[in-house]
C-alpha positions as CSV (number, residue, x, y, z in Angstrom):
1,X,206.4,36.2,127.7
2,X,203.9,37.8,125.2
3,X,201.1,36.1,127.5
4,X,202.5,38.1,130.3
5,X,202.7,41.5,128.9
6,X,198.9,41.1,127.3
7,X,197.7,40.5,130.5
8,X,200.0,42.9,132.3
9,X,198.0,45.4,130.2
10,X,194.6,44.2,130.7
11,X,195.5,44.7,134.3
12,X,195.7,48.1,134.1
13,X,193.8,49.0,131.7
14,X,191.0,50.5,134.3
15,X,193.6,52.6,136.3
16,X,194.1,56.4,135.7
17,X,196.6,57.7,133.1
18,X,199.1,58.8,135.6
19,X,203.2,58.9,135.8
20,X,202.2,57.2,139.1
21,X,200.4,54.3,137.7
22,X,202.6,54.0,134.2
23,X,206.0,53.6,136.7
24,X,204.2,50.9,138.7
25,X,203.4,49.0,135.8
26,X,206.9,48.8,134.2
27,X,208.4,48.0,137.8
28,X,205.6,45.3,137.8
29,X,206.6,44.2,134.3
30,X,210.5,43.8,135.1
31,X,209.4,41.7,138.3
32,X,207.7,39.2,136.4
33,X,209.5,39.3,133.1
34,X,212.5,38.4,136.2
35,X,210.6,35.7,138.2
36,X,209.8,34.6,134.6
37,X,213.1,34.0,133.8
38,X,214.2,32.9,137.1
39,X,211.7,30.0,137.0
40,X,212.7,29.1,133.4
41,X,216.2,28.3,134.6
42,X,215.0,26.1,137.0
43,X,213.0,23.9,134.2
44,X,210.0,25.1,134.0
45,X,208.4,24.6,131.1
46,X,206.7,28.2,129.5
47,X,202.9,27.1,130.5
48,X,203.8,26.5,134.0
49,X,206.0,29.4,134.2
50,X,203.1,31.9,133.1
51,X,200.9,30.4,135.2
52,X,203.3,31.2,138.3
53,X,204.0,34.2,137.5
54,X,200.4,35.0,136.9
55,X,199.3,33.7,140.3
56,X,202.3,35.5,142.2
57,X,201.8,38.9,141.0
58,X,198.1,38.6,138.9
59,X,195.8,40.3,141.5
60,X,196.4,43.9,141.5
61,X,194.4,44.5,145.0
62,X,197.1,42.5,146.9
63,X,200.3,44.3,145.3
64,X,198.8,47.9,144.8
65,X,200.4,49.0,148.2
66,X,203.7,47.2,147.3
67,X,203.7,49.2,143.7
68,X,202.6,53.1,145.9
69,X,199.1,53.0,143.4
70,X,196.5,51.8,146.0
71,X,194.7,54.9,145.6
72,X,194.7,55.2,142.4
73,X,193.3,51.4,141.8
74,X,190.5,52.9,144.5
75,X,189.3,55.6,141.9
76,X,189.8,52.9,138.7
77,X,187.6,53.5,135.7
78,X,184.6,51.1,136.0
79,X,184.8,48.2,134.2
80,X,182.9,48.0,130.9
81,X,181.0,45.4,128.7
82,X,184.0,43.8,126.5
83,X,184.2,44.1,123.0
84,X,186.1,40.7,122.1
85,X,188.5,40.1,119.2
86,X,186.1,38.3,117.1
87,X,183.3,41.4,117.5
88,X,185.3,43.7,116.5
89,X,186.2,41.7,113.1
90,X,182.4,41.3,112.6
91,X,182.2,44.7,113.2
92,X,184.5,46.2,111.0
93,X,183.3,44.0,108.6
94,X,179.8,44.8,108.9
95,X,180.4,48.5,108.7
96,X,182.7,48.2,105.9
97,X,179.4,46.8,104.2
98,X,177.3,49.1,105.4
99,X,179.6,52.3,104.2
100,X,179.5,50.5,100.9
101,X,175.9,50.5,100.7
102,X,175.2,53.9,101.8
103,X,177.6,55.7,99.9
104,X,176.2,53.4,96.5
105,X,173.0,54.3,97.5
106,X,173.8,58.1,97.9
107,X,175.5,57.4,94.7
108,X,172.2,56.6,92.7
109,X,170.2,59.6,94.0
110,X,173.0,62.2,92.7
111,X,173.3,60.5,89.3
112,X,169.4,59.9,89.1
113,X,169.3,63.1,86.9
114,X,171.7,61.9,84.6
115,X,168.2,60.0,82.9
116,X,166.2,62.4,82.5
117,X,169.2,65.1,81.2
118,X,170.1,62.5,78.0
119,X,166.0,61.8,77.3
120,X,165.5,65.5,77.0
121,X,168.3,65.5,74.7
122,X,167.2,62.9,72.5
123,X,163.7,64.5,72.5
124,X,165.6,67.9,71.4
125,X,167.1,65.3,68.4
126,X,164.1,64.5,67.0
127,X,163.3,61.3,69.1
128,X,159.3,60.5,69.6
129,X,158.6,63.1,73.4
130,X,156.2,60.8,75.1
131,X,158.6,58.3,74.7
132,X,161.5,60.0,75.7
133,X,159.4,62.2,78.6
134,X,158.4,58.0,79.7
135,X,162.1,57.1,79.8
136,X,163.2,59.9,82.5
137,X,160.8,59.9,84.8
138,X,161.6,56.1,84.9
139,X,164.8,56.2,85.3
140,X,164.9,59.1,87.6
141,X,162.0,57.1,90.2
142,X,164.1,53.9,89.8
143,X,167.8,55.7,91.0
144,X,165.5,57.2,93.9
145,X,163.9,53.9,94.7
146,X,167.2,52.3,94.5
147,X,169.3,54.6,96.5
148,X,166.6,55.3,99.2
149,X,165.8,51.6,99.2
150,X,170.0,50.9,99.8
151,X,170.4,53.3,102.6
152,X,166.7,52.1,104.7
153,X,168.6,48.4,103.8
154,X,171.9,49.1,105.1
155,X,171.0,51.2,108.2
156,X,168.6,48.1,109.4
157,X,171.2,46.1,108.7
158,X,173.8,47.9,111.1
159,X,171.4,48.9,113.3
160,X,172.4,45.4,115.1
161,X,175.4,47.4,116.7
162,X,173.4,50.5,118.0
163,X,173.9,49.1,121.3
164,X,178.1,50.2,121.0
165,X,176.0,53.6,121.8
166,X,174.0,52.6,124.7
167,X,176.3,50.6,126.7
168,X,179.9,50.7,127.9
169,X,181.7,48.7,125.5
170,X,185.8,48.6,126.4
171,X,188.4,47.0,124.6
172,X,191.6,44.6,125.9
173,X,194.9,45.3,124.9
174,X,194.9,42.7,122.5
175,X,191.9,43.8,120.6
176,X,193.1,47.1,120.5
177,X,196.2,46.3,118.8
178,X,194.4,44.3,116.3
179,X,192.4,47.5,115.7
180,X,195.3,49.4,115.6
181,X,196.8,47.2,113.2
182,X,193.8,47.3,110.6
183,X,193.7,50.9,110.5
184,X,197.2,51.5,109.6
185,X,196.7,48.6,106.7
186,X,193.6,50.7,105.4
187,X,195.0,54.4,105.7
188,X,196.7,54.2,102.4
189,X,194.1,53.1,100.9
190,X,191.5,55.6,102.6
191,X,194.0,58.3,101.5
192,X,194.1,56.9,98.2
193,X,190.2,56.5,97.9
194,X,189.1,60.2,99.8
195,X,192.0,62.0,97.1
196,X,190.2,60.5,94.3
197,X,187.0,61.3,95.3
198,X,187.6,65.2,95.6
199,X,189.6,64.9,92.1
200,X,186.8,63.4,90.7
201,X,184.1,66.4,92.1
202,X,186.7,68.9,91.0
203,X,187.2,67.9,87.8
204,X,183.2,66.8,87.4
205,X,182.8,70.4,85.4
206,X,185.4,69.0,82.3
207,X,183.3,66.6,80.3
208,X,180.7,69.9,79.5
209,X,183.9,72.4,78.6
210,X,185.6,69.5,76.5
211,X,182.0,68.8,75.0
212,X,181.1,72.8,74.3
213,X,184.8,73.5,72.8
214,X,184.4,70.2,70.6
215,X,180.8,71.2,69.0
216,X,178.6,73.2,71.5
217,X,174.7,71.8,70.7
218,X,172.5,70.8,73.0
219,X,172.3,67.8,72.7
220,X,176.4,68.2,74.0
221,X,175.3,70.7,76.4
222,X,172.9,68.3,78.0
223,X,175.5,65.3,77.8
224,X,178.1,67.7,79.7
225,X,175.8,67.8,82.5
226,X,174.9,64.5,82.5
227,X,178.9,63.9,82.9
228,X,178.7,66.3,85.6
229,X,176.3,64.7,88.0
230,X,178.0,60.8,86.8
231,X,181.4,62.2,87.8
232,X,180.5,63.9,91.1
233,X,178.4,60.7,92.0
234,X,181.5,58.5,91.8
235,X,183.2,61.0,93.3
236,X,180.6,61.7,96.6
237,X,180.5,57.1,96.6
238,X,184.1,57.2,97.2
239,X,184.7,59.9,99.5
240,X,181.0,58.5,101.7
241,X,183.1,54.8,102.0
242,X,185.8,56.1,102.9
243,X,185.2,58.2,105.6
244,X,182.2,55.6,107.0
245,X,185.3,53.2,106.9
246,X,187.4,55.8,108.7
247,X,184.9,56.3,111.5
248,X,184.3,52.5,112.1
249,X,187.9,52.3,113.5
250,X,187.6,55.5,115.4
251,X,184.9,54.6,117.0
252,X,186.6,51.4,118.1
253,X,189.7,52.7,118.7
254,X,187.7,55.4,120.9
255,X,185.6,53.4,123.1
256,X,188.2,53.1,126.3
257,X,188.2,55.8,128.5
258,X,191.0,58.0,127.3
259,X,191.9,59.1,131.1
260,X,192.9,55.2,131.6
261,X,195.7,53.0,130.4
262,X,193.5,51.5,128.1
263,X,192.6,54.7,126.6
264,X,196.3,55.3,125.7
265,X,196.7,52.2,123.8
266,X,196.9,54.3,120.7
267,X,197.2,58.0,119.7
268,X,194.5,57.5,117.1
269,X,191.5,57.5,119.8
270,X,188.8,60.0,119.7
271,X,185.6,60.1,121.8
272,X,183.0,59.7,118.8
273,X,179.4,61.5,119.8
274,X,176.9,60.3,118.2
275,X,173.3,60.8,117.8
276,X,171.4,58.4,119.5
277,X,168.2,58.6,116.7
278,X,168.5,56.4,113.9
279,X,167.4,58.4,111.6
280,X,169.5,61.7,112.6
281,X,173.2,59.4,112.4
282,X,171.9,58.6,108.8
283,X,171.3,62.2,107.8
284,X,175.2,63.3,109.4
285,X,176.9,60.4,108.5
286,X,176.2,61.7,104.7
287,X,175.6,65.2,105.4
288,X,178.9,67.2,104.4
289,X,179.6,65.2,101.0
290,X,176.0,65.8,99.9
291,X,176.4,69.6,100.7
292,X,179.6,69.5,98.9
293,X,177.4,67.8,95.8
294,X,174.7,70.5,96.2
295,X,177.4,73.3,95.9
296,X,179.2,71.8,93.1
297,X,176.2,71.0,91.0
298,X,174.3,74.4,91.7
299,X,178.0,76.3,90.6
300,X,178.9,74.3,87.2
301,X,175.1,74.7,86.6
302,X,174.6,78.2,87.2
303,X,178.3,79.7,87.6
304,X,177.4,82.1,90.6
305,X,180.7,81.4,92.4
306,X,180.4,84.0,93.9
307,X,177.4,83.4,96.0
308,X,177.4,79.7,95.8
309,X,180.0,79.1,99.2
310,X,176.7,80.7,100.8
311,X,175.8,77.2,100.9
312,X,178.3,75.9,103.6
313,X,177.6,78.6,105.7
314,X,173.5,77.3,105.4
315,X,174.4,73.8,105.9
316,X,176.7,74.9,108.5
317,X,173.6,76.3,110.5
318,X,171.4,73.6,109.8
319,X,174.0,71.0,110.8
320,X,174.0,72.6,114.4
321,X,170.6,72.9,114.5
322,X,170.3,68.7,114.0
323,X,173.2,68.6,116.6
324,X,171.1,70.2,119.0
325,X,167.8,67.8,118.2
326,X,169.6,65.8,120.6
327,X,172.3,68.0,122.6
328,X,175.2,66.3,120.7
329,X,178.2,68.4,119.8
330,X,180.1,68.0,116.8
């Protein structure tokens, strides 16, 4: 009876969201959930009763007059390119790598100043300049390498699924609910994962008060900060993965037309507008946790509170700007 139902649904997944449509579908549900029954009771066995069922009442165009919705399956959504089960696994998967891999390599960039913070302190210890002076820059070109290196990786890696933005990808009721299903599994862990990465930007500021309260130096001093920009880089990785992860099933979940049954499958879907440019998506897709870094960092550092929220209004501006590069609304 499941089989029925599933392909009930992909029946009318193309027609208009209407009271019109949604009655005919139920009346067409109990009339073969009935002639179902009816032809188990005779000794049917369940294949060949699906598969009468299915050729009695299976072609919409031949009942849609019976069920009052012939005009409506006139005006149907056209048909898209099908997303099947097993793509949008892979798909999932792959972005669940690729959120990984952007927010590490975001990650190493932030705490890339954490390098050449402690050498300047050692050099303020006593420890030989040139040496220490050597070690920084190192360190500080390597995170950089690293991090820009992970991102130009992962986006070439994903970019195998830039086509979802091209074409007309739609998804059958069956994927949908397997969708469905692995969002609801990952939302308390997303919830879990985004609150611990704003606790950890937050709280990034209490290694340098703990350090300065214990025994203020510089070489403290310079380790607070150092703390700072290690905590507020775990912090910006987690809450970067978890929203990347987030948006992988919206998008899914979002690429039915939401004016047809299909698009009602679930009340999470969203039309997600994306830029179609490469390298724009990569900028916005880690553009707000890197301002909220910027802010952070330039407030602990300095302590102008009271000027520093001038930066989301700036990056507010700037962001529509990019928006506009390609006439894409946020």
């Amino acid at each position: 009876m499941e089989t029925i139902k599933i392909y009930l649904e992909n029946m009318f997944m193309n027609l208009p969201n209407t009271p019109e449509v949604y009655k005919a579908k139920q009346e067409l549900l109990q009339m073969m959930e009935d002639k179902y029954q009816e032809l188990k009771s005779e000794g049917k066995t369940e294949n060949e009763a699906i598969g009468i069922v299915i050729s009695e009442f299976g072609n919409l165009d031949e009942i849609a007059k019976d069920l009052g919705i012939e005009t409506c399956v006139e005006h149907a959504v056209p048909e898209g390119k099908k997303l099947s089960l097993e793509e949008a696994k892979e798909y999932i998967q792959d972005m669940g790598h690729a959120a990984t891999g952007i927010a590490l390599g975001v990650m190493f960039l932030i705490i890339s100043f954490v390098g050449p913070i402690v050498a300047d302190a050692f050099a303020d210890a006593g420890m030989k300049e040139d040496l220490t002076d050597m070690v920084g820059a190192v360190s500080l070109f390597l995170m950089w390498a690293l991090g820009i290196g992970i991102i130009i990786y992962t986006n070439i890696k994903k970019s195998k699924w830039d086509k979802m933005q091209h074409e007309n990808y739609v998804t059958e009721f069956s994927t949908t609910e397997y969708i469905q299903r692995q969002w609801e599994v990952y939302k308390q862990s997303y919830a879990t994962t985004k609150t611990l990465g704003v606790v950890l930007c937050i709280i990034s500021f209490i290694p340098a008060i703990v350090l300065d309260a214990v025994h203020s130096t510089y070489i403290t001093d310079s380790m607070g900060g150092a703390g700072l920009f290690l905590f507020v880089g775990v912090g910006v990785f987690l809450l970067i993965s978890s929203e990347s992860r987030k948006g992988s099933y919206m998008r899914l979940l979002g690429l039915n037309d939401p004016k047809s049954v299909g698009g009602k499958y679930t009340v999470d879907q969203k039309k997600n507008h994306q830029p179609k440019n490469p390298v724009l998506r990569a900028i916005l897709s880690v553009y707000w946790p890197t301002v909220t870094c910027i802010y952070l960092i330039y407030s602990f550092l300095t302590f102008n509170w009271h000027i520093s929220w001038i930066i989301f209004v700036i990056a507010g501006v700037i962001q529509m700007f990019l928006n506009n590069l390609e006439g894409e609304e946020s």
